[in-house]
TORDREN-190030 format. One line per 5 residues: number of its first residue (from 1); their letters; for each residue y negated, z negated, x of C-alpha. Coordinates in Angstrom, 1 decimal. Layout:
N
NUM> A> Y:Z:X  ...
% end
This chain:
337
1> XXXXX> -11.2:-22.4:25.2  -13.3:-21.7:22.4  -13.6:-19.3:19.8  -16.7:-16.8:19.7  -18.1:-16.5:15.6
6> XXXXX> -16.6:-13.6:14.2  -13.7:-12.4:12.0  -12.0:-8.9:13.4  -10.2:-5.9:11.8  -7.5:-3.7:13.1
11> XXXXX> -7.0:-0.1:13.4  -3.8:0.1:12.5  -0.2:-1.1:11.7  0.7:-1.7:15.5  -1.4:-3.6:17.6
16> XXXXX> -3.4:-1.0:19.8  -3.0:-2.0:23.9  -6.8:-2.0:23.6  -6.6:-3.8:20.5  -4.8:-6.5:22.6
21> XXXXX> -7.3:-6.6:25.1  -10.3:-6.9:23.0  -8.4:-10.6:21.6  -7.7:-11.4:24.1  -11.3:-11.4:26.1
26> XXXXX> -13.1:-12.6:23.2  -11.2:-14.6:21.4  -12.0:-14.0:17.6  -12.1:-17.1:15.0  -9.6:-14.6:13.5
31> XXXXX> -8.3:-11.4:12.3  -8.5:-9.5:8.8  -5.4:-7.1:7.6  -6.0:-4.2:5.4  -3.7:-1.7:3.5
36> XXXXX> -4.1:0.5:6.7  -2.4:-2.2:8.3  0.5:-3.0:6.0  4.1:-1.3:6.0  6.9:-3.6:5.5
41> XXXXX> 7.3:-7.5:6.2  8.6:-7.6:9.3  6.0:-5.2:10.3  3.1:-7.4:9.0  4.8:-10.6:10.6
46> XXXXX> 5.0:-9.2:14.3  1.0:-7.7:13.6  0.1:-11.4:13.0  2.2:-12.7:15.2  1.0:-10.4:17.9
51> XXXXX> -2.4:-10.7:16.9  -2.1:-14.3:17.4  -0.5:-14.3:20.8  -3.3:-11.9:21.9  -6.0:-14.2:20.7
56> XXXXX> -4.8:-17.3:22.4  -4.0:-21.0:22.2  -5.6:-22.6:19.3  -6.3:-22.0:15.1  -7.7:-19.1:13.7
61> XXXXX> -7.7:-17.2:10.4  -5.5:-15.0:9.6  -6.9:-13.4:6.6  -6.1:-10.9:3.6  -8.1:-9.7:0.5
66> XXXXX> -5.3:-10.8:-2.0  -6.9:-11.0:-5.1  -4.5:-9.0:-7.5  -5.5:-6.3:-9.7  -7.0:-3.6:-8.2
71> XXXXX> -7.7:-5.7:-4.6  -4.2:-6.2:-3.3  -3.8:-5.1:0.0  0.3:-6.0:-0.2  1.8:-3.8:-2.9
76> XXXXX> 4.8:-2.1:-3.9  7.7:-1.8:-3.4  7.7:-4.7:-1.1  5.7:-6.9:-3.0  5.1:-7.4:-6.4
81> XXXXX> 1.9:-6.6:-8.7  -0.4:-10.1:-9.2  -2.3:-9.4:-12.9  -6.2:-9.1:-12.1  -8.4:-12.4:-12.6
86> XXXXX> -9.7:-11.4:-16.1  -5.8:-11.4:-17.4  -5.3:-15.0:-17.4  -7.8:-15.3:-19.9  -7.3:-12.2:-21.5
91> XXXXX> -3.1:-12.9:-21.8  -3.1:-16.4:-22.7  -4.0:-18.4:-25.8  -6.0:-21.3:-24.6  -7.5:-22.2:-21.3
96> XXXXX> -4.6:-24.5:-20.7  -2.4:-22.3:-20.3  -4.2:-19.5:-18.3  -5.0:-22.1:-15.9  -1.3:-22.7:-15.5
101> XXXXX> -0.5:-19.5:-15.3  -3.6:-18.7:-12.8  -2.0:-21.5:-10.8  1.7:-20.4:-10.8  0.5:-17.4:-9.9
106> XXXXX> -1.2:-18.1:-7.2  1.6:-20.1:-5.8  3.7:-17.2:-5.8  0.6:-15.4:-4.2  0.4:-18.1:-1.5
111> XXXXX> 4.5:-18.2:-0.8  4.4:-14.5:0.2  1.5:-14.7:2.6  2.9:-17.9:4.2  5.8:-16.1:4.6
116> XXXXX> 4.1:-13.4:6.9  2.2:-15.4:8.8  -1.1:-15.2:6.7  -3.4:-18.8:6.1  -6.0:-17.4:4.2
121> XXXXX> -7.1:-15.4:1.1  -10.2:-13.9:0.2  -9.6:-15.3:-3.5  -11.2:-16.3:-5.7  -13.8:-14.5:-7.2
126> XXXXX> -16.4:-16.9:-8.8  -18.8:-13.8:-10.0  -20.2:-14.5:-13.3  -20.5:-10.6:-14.8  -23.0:-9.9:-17.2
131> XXXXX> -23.1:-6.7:-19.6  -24.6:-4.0:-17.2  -24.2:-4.6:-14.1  -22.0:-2.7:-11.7  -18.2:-2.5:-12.1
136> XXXXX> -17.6:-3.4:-8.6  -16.5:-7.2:-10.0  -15.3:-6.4:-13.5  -12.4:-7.0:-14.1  -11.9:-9.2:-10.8
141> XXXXX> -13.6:-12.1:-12.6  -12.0:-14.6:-14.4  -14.6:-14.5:-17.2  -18.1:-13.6:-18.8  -19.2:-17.7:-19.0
146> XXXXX> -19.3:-19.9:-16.1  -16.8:-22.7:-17.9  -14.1:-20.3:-17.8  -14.8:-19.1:-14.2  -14.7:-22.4:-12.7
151> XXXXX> -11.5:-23.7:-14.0  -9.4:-20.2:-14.1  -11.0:-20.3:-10.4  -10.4:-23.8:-9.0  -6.6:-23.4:-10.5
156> XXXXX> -6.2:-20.2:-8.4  -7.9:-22.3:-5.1  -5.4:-25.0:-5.5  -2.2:-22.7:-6.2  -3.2:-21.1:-2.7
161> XXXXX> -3.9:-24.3:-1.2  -0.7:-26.1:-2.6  0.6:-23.1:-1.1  -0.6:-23.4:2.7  -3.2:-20.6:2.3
166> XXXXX> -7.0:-20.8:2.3  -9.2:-19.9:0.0  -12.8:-18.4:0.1  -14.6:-18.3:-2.7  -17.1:-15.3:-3.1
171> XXXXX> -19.7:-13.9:-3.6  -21.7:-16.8:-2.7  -24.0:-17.4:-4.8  -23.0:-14.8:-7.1  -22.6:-11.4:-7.3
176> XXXXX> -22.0:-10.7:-10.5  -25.0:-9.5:-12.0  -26.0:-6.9:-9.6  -26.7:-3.4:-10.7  -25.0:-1.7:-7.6
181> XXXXX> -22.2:-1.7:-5.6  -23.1:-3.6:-2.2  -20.3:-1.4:-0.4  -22.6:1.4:-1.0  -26.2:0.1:-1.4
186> XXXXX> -28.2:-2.7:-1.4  -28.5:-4.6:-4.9  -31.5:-6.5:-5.6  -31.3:-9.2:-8.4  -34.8:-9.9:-9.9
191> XXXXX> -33.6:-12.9:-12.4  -35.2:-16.3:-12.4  -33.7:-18.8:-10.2  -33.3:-21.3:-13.3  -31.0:-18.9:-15.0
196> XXXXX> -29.0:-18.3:-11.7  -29.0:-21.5:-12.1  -26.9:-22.5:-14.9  -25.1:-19.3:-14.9  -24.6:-17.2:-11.6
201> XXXXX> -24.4:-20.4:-9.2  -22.4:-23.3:-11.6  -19.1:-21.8:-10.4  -19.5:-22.2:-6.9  -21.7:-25.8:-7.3
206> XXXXX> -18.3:-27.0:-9.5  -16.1:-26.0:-6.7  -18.2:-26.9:-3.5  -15.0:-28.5:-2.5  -13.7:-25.6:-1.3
211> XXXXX> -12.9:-24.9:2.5  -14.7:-21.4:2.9  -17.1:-19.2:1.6  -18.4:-15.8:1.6  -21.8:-14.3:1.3
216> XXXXX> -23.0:-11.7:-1.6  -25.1:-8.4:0.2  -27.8:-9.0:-2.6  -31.4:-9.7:-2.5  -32.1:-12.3:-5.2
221> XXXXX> -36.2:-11.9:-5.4  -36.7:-15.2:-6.8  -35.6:-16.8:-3.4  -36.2:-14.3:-0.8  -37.5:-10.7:-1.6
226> XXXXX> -37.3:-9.2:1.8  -33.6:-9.8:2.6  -30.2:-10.1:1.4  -28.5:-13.4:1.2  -26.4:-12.7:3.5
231> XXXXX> -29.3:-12.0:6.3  -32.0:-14.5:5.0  -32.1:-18.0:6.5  -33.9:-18.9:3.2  -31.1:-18.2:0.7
236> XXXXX> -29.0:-19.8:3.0  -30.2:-23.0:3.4  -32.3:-23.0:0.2  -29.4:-22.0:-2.1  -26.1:-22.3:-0.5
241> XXXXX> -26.9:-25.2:1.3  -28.5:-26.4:-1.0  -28.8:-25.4:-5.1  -25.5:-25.0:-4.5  -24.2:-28.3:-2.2
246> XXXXX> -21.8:-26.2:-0.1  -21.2:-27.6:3.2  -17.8:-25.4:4.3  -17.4:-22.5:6.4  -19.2:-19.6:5.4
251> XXXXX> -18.7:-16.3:6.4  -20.5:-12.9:6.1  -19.4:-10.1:3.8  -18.1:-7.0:5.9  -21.0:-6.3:7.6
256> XXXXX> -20.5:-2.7:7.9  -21.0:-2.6:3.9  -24.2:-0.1:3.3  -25.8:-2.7:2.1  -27.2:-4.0:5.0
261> XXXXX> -29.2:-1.9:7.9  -29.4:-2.1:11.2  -27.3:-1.9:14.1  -24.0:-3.3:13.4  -25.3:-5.9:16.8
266> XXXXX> -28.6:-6.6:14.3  -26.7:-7.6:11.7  -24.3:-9.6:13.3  -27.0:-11.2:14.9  -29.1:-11.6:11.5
271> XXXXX> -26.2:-13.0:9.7  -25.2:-15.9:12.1  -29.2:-16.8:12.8  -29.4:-16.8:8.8  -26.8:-19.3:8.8
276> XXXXX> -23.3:-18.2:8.1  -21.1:-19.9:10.8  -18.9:-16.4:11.0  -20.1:-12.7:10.8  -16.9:-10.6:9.3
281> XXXXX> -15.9:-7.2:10.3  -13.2:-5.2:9.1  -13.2:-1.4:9.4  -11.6:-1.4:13.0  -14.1:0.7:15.0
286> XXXXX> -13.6:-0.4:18.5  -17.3:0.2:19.5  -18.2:-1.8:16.6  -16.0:-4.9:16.6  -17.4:-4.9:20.7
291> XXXXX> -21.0:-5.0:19.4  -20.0:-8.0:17.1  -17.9:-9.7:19.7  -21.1:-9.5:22.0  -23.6:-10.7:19.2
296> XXXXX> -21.2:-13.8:18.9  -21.7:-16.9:20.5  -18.8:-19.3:20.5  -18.1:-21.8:18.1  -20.0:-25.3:18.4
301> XXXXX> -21.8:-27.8:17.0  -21.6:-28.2:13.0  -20.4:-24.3:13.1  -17.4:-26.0:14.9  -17.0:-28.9:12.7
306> XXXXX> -16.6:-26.7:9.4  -14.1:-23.8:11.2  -12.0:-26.9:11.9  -12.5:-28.8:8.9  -11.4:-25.8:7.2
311> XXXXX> -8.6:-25.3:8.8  -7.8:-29.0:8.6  -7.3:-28.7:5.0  -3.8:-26.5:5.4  -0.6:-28.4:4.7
316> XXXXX> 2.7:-27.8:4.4  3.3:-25.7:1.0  4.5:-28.1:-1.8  7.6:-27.3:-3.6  7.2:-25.4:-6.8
321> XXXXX> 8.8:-23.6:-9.8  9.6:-19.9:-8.7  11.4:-18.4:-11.4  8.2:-19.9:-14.0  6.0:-18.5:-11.6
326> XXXXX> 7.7:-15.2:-12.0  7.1:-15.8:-15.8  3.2:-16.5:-15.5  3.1:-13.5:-13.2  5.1:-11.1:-15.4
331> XXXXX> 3.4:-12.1:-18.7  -0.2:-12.0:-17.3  0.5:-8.5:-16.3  2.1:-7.5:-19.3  0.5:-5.0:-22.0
336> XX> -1.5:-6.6:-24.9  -0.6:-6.1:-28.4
% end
């Protein structure tokens, strides 16, 4: 049986009998954890686990915002600190070696997920800041030029992948010049599209490899002035599609960010008619994650294709070097002279 278009939170660190229930009927394309849902390992391992059962035969995500810095949903004391994306550049005298470290890093990253049952990670950030804009990416980029984005970036994908865990790459196509934080309101980006160009959309053209995607809540004007990327058909298949060559699985943004309006059934339903192949919730509201689950039709067509070509790109994880990835880990997050 198939699975119906949309990514699900949970309310809490048991699965709810309800909870249960709701995967079961509707069989989500998969689940998101949060810090409300994390205890201990063995905890996190039967949630998945349960999760999984619930939902049925078949693949699905099992996803985690894992970035390090100040988005790691799996902290202490059971799990170390990962240094946030701008570190490896910060820490380390050459790109060469930040992109090592970036890597081992996120090998490490990638061995603990696996190890709880996890496949994916909303990592990495390819957001281009510029000096102004909102601090809701900051520090969660890899850097303030595009060059040093993509290769920091692509070295984190392929430490996760090498790993056995997804990546997605967001925001697509960029959210790193907006004035506002999308959790809260609704940013609107009036630059001209040839700048976005070369600047806010290279990362995510160089790395259009990558298995999944997902959307920035941001209007860019030069493109479509009446609706956010994630909602607009136009920025969708104009820029994502297209500027930008990504043919992967794309996903919404948390659709219960303020950023958008609407019912949380209107958006659901503006985001997959837009284009993105899965709408993503995460806040846990029963009533809500029914609404989405109704808005969702189930996978199909080229929707299909990329939710399995996706997942067709896991392996098993490659061996690697823990105690150096220890070292990249510990020295990335260590205090600058």
């Amino acid at each position: 049986m198939p699975r119906r278009a949309f990514i699900c939170g949970l309310s809490g660190a048991a699965l709810m009998p309800e909870e249960r229930e709701f995967l079961g009927e509707t069989r989500p394309a998969g689940i998101i954890l949060f810090k409300r849902n994390v205890e201990s390992p063995d905890q996190v391992r039967r949630l998945i686990s349960e999760a999984r059962a619930a939902a049925g035969d078949g693949p699905m995500l099992a996803m985690v915002d894992q970035e390090g810095g100040r988005v790691q949903r799996l902290a202490s004391p059971h799990w170390p600190r990962y240094p946030a994306a701008s570190r490896f550049a910060e820490r380390h005298p050459d790109l060469e070696s930040a992109k090592t470290a970036a890597f081992l890093s996120a090998r490490l990253m990638a061995h603990d997920l696996h190890e709880l049952g996890f496949n994916t990670s909303c990592a990495p950030v390819l957001d281009v800041p510029v000096p102004g804009a909102d601090n809701i990416i900051g520090d969660r980029a890899y850097g303030g030029d595009a060059a040093t984005v993509i290769e920091l970036g692509g070295a984190v994908a392929d430490g996760l992948l090498a790993g056995s865990i997804l990546p997605v790459m967001k925001h697509i196509p960029g959210h790193g010049r907006a004035m506002a934080d999308s959790h809260l309101a609704l940013p609107v980006v009036d630059t001209p599209l040839d700048v976005l160009e070369a600047h806010d959309f290279a990362p995510f053209r160089a790395l259009n490899r990558l298995p999944m995607a997902m959307t920035a809540h941001i209007v860019l004007t030069g493109t479509d002035p009446a609706a956010a990327v994630t909602v607009s058909k136009k920025a969708i298949e104009d820029v994502i599609r297209g500027s930008i060559g990504f043919d992967g699985l794309l996903m919404s943004d948390d659709l219960s960010m303020r950023a958008l309006t609407g019912s949380i059934a209107d958006r659901t339903r503006a985001a997959l008619a837009a284009g993105c192949d899965l709408a993503l919730h995460c806040n846990g509201n029963m009533d809500e994650m029914a609404a989405v689950a109704a808005s969702s039709p189930y996978l199909e067509g080229k929707e299909l294709r990329r939710f399995e070509a996706a997942l067709g790109q896991l392996q098993e994880p490659q061996e690697f070097d823990r105690q150096a990835a220890e070292e990249a880990r510990a020295y990335s997050l260590a205090a600058m002279a």
